[in-house]
PASE-711400 format. One record per residue (C-alpha): residue in one letter; z, x negated, y. Coordinates in steps of 0.001 Angstrom, whole numbers, padded with zeros to 6 digits, always signed. Layout:
REM PASE-711400
AZXY ...
***
This chain:
REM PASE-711400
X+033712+097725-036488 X+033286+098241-039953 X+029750+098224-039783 X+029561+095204-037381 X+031944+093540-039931 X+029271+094122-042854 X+026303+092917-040816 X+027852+089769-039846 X+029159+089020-043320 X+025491+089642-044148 X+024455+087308-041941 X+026186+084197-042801 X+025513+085094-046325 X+021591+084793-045096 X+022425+081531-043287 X+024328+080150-046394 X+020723+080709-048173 X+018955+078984-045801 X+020870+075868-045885 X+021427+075813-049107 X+017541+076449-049706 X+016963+073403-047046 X+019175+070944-049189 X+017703+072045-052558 X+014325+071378-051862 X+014059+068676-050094 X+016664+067083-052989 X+014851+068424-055961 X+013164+065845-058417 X+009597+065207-057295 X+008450+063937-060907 X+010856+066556-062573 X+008715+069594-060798 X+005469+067527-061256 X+006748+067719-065271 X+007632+071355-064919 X+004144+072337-063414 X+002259+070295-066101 X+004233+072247-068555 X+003498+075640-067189 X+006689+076857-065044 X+005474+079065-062191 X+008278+078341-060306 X+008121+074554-060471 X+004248+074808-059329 X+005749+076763-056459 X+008628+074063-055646 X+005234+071707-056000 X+003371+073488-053166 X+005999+074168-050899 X+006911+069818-050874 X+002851+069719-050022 X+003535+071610-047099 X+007205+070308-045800 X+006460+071267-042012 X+005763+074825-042507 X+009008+074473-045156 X+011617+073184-042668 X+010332+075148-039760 X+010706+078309-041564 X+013883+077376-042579 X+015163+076051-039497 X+014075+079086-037648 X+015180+081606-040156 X+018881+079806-040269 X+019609+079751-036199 X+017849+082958-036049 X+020805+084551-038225 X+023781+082536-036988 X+022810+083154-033225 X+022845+086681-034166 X+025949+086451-036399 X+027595+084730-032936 X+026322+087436-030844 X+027646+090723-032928 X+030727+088514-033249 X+030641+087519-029388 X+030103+091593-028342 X+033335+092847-030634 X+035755+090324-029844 X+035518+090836-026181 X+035858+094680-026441 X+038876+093521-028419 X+040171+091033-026282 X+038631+091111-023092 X+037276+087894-021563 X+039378+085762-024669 X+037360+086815-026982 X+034309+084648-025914 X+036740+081640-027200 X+037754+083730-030127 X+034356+085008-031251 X+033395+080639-030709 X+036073+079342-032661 X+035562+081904-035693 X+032137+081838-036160 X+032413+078013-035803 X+034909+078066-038655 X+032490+080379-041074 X+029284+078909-039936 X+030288+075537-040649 X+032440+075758-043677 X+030792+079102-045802 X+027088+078657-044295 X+026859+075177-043817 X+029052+072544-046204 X+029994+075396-049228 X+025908+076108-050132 X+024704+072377-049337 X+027214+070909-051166 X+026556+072982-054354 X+022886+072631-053574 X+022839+069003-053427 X+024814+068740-056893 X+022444+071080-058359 X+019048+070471-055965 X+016851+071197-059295 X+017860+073979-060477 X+018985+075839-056528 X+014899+075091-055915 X+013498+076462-058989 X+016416+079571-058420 X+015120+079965-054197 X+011405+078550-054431 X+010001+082503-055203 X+011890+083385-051657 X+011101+081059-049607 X+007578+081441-050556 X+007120+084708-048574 X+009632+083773-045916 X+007087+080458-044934 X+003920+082816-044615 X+006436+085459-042536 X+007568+083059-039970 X+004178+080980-040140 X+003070+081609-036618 X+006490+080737-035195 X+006602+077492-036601 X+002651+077039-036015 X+003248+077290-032522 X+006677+075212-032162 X+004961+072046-034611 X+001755+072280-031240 X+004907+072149-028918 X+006680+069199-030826 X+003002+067085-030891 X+002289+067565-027389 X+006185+066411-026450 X+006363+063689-029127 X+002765+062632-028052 X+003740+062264-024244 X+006207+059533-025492 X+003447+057770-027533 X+005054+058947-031051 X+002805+060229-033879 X+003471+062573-037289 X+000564+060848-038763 X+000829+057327-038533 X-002553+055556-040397 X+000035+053062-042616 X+002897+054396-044302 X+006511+053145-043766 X+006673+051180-046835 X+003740+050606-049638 X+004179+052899-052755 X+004709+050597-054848 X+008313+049524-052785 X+009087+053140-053301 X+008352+053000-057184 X+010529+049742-056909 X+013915+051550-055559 X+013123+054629-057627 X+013322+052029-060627 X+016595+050564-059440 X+018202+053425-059147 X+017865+054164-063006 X+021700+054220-064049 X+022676+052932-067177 X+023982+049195-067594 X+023657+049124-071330 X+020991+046992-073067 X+018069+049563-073766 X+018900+050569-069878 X+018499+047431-068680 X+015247+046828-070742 X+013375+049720-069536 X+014388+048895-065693 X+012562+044905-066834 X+009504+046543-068159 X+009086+049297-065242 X+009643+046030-062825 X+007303+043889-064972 X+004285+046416-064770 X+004729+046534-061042 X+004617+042987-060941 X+001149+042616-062705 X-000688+043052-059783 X+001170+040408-057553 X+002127+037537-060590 X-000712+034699-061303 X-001915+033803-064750 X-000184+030251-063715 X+002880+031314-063388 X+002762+033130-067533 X+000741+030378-069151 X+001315+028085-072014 X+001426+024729-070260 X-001341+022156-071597 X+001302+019378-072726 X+002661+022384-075691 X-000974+023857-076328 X-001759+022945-079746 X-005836+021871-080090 X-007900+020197-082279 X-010402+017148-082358 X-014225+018217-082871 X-014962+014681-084194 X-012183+014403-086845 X-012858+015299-090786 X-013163+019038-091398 X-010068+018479-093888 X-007961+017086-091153 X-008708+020028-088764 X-008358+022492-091665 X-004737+021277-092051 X-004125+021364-088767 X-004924+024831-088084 X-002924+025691-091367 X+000008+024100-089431 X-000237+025712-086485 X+001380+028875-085770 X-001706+030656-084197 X-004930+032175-085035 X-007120+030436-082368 X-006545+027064-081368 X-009044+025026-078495 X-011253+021992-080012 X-012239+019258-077461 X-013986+016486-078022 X-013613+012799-076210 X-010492+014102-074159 X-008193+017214-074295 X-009618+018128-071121 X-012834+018751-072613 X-012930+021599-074367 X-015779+022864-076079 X-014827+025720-078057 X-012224+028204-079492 X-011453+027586-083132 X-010700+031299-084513 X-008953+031010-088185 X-010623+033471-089698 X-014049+032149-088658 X-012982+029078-091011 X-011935+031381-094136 X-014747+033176-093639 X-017016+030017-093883 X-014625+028685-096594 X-015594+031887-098275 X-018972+031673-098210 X-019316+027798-099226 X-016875+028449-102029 X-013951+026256-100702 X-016138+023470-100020 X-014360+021664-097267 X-016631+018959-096390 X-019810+021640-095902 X-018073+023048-093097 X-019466+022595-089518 X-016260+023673-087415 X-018123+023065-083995 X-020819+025976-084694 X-017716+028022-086140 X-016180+027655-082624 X-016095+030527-080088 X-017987+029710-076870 X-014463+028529-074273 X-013738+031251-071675 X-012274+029164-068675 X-010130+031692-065776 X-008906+030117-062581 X-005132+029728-062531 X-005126+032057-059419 X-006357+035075-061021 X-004066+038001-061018 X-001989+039101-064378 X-003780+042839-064111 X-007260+041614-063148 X-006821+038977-066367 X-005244+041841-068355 X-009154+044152-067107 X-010956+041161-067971 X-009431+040988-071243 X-010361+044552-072330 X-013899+044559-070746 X-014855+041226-072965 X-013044+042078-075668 X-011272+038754-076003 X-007635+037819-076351 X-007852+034276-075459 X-008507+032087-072277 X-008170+028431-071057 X-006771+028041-067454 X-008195+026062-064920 X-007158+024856-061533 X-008906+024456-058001 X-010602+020955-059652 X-011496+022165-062857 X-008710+020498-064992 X-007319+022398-067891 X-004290+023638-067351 X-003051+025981-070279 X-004125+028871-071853 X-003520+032488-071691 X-003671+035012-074032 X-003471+038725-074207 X-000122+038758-076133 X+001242+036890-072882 X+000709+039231-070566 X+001921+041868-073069 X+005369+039998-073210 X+005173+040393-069483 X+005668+043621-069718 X+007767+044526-073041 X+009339+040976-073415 X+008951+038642-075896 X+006548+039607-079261 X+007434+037712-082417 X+006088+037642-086227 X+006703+036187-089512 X+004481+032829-088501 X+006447+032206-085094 X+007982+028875-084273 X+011532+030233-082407 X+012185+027888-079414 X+015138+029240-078075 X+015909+028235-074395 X+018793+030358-072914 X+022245+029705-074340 X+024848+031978-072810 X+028606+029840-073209 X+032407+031520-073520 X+032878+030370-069779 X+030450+033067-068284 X+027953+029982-067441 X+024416+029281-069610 X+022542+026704-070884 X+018876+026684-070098 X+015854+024890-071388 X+014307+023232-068558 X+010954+024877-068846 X+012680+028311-069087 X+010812+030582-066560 X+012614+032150-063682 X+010916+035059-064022 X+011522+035918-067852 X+015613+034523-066355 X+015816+036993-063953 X+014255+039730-066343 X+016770+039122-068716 X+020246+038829-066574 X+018656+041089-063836 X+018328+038423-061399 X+016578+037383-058325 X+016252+033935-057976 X+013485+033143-056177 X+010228+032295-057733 X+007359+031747-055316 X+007243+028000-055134 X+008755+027284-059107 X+007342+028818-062082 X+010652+027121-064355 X+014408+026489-063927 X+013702+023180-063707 X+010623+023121-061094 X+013251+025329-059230 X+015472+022224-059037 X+012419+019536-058184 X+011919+021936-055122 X+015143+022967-053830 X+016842+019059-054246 X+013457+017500-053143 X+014207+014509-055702 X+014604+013809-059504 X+018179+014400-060184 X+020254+011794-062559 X+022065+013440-065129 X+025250+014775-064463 X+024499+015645-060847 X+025478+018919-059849 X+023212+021619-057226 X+024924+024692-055585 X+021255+026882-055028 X+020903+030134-053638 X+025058+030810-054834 X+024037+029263-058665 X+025452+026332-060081 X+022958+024158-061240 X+024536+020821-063515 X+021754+018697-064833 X+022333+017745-068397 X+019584+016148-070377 X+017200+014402-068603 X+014012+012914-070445 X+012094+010621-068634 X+011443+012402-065328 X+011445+015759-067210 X+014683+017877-066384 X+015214+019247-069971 X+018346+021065-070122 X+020886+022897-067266 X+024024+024355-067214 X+023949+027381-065081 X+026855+029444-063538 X+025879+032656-061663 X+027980+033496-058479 X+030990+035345-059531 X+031612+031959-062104 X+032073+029292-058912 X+033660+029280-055935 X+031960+029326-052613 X+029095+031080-053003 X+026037+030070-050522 X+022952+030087-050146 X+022242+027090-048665 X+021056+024658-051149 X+023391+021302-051434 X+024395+018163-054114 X+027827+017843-054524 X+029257+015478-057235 X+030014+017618-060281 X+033892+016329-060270 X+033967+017752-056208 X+032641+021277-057904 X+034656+021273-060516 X+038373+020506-058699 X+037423+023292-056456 
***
C-alpha cells in the first residue's frame, strides 16, 4: 500500500510538471526569450527552439501528462477495489478526479501562468530531452491527426495567416499598460510607425493656402526679407502663379552668396541659387516618401495631385512628427489648435488633423475620407454648416463655432462619456435640443 501510495503521489507530482510546463511555455514572453538568447542565456535559446517546434512540444507534453494520470488512475483503480470491492471503482474515480484536477491540473497552471517566464526558463532544460524521448509517439499521432483533419478538408498549414503581422504588432501595442502621459506617448509612436506604410503624404502635408513661397520676379531685397521672415530654411519660388514653381530657395544658399558678394544685395541672382523642385504625387506612401528621402538626400518636396496642381509640401521633419509628435525650435511660429475646456469638451482648430486628434486623446475617429476635424464635418453633414449648428458623429459632439467664409474654423468637441445618447449614426440636431437633453 505504502509503496502504491508513493508511486501514485509520484505520479501526479509528474503530471503537475507537465501541465504546469504546458502553461509556461506556451505563456512565456516571445520577445523577452528572443532578448534573453541575444544576451547569451542558454536556457532562453532553449525556450526559443522549443516555440520553433510547438507540435513536437505539446505532443510530448500531452502524451507524457495522460500517460501518468491514466497510470496514477489505474494503481489507484487496482487498490481501492481490493479495499472496497466493486465501490472502489467510484472511489478510486472520484479521488483521483479530486487530485488530478485540483494538485495536477489548476495548482501548477495557475502558478505557471502568473509566472510563465520564469516556470519556462526553470522547465525548458527538461522538457528538452523529454520531446526527443517521446518523438516517435507524437511523430506518428501528428500523420494520424493530418490524415483525419485532411478527410474533413482542414489544413495545419494554411498559405495566409489568420491575421497580417502587423494586426498582431497592433494588439501587442495596445496591450502596453500604463495610462500615464509617457505611456500613452510610446503606445502613439509604436501606432504611428505602423501606420507609415498605410498613411499618404496627403493626408501629413502642409496645405498650399499656409505654404509660405516667394516671387522669382520680385527685387532680390524683397525676397531677402521675406525669407528672413519666414520661419523656415527652404521656402518654394514660383514665378507667374504659385502653381508654378520653379525652384527651392535654401537660406543658406543666399548667405552663402551674400558671403561671397560681400553683402551686396542687388548682385544676387536668387533663381540660379534655387534648388531644382522635387514634385511627389499626393498618393505616395509616408514610408516610401520617408526611402525616397534618404536615398536623395533631400528633406524637402512639393506635392502634386492626379492633374499636376500643387498641392503642399512635405518635408522630412513631417513625417518625423508622424512618428514622435510634434518637433519645435527657437524660430517656430506656435499655432495652437486643440483647447481642452473645464467641462471635459475641446476646442479645435478646424484644420486640426484627425489623425494627430486621435494620437493625442487615443482616439479612433475615422479618417479615411477627412484628413481634418473640419473636412470630417463637410463629409459626415454633406453641407456647410451655419454657425451654431450642432452634429452628433460617430457618439462626438460636434458644435460649429466660427465659421469664415465657407471655411469651418473652430469646433467645440465633446467625446462620448460628456453627452448623452451616444450613437453612431451621424445626425443635426439644434444645439438648444442637445443641450436640454
Amino acid at each position: 500500500m505504502l509503496m502504491i501510495s508513493g508511486a501514485i503521489l509520484l505520479l501526479l507530482i509528474l503530471s503537475a510538471f507537465f501541465s504546469g510546463s504546458e502553461t509556461a511555455l506556451t505563456a512565456a514572453s516571445k520577445p523577452l526569450m528572443h532578448q534573453l538568447d541575444r544576451q547569451g542565456n542558454r536556457r532562453a535559446g532553449l525556450v526559443n527552439r522549443l516555440h520553433e517546434n510547438k507540435g513536437p512540444l505539446l505532443g510530448a507534453i500531452l502524451i507524457g501528462n495522460n500517460l501518468v494520470n491514466i497510470l496514477a488512475s489505474a494503481l489507484a483503480t487496482s487498490v481501492l477495489i481490493g479495499a472496497f470491492g466493486e465501490a472502489g471503482i467510484a472511489y478510486a474515480t472520484i479521488l483521483m478526479t479530486l487530485l488530478i484536477v485540483m494538485f495536477s491540473e489548476i495548482l501548477p497552471k495557475t502558478y505557471a501562468m502568473h509566472n510563465a517566464d520564469r516556470f519556462a526558463l526553470a522547465v525548458a532544460p527538461v522538457m528538452r530531452p523529454v520531446v526527443r524521448l517521446f518523438s516517435p509517439l507524437t511523430w506518428a499521432t501528428q500523420i494520424m491527426v493530418r490524415s483525419v483533419l485532411g478527410l474533413f478538408g482542414m489544413s495545419l498549414n494554411p498559405d495566409e495567416p489568420f491575421v497580417p503581422a502587423t494586426e498582431e504588432l497592433r494588439g501587442a501595442i495596445a496591450l502596453h499598460e500604463g495610462d500615464n502621459k509617457a505611456v500613452r506617448h510610446e503606445r502613439a509612436m509604436l501606432h504611428s510607425v505602423l501606420d507609415l506604410a498605410e498613411v499618404e503624404v496627403e493626408e501629413i502635408m502642409v496645405h498650399r493656402k499656409t505654404v509660405i513661397s516667394v516671387n522669382a520676379d520680385d527685387p532680390a531685397d524683397v525676397i531677402l526679407d521675406q525669407i528672413l521672415a519666414s520661419p523656415h530654411t527652404r521656402l518654394p519660388l514660383w514665378r507667374g502663379e504659385t502653381d508654378n514653381v520653379i525652384g527651392v530657395v535654401h537660406v543658406k544658399e543666399i548667405l552663402r552668396a551674400l558671403n561671397n558678394r560681400e553683402g551686396d544685395i542687388e548682385a544676387l541672382n536668387i533663381e540660379a541659387l534655387a534648388a531644382a523642385p522635387w514634385f511627389v504625387p499626393e498618393t505616395t506612401r509616408l514610408l516610401d516618401q520617408l526611402d525616397a528621402f534618404r536615398s536623395r538626400r533631400e528633406h524637402f518636396a512639393l506635392v502634386v495631385d492626379e492633374y499636376g496642381s500643387l498641392m503642399g509640401v512635405v518635408t522630412l521633419e513631417d513625417i518625423l512628427e508622424e512618428i514622435v509628435g510634434d518637433i519645435s525650435d527657437e524660430h517656430d511660429i506656435a499655432v495652437p489648435g486643440l483647447h481642452p475646456q473645464p467641462d471635459g469638451s475641446l476646442i479645435v482648430d478646424g484644420q486640426f488633423t484627425i489623425r494627430d486628434l486621435n494620437r493625442q486623446m487615443e482616439w479612433s475617429l475615422p479618417d479615411e475620407e477627412a484628413a481634418t476635424i473640419a473636412g470630417l464635418v463637410l463629409h459626415e453633414s454633406r453641407r456647410i454648416p451655419e454657425e451654431g449648428q450642432v452634429f452628433i458623429f460617430y457618439g462626438f459632439r460636434f458644435e460649429i463655432l466660427r465659421r469664415q467664409r465657407h471655411q469651418i474654423t473652430s469646433i467645440r468637441l465633446s467625446p462620448p462619456r460628456n453627452i448623452e445618447g451616444n450613437t453612431t449614426e451621424a445626425s443635426e440636431l439644434p444645439a438648444q435640443d442637445i443641450d436640454s437633453k
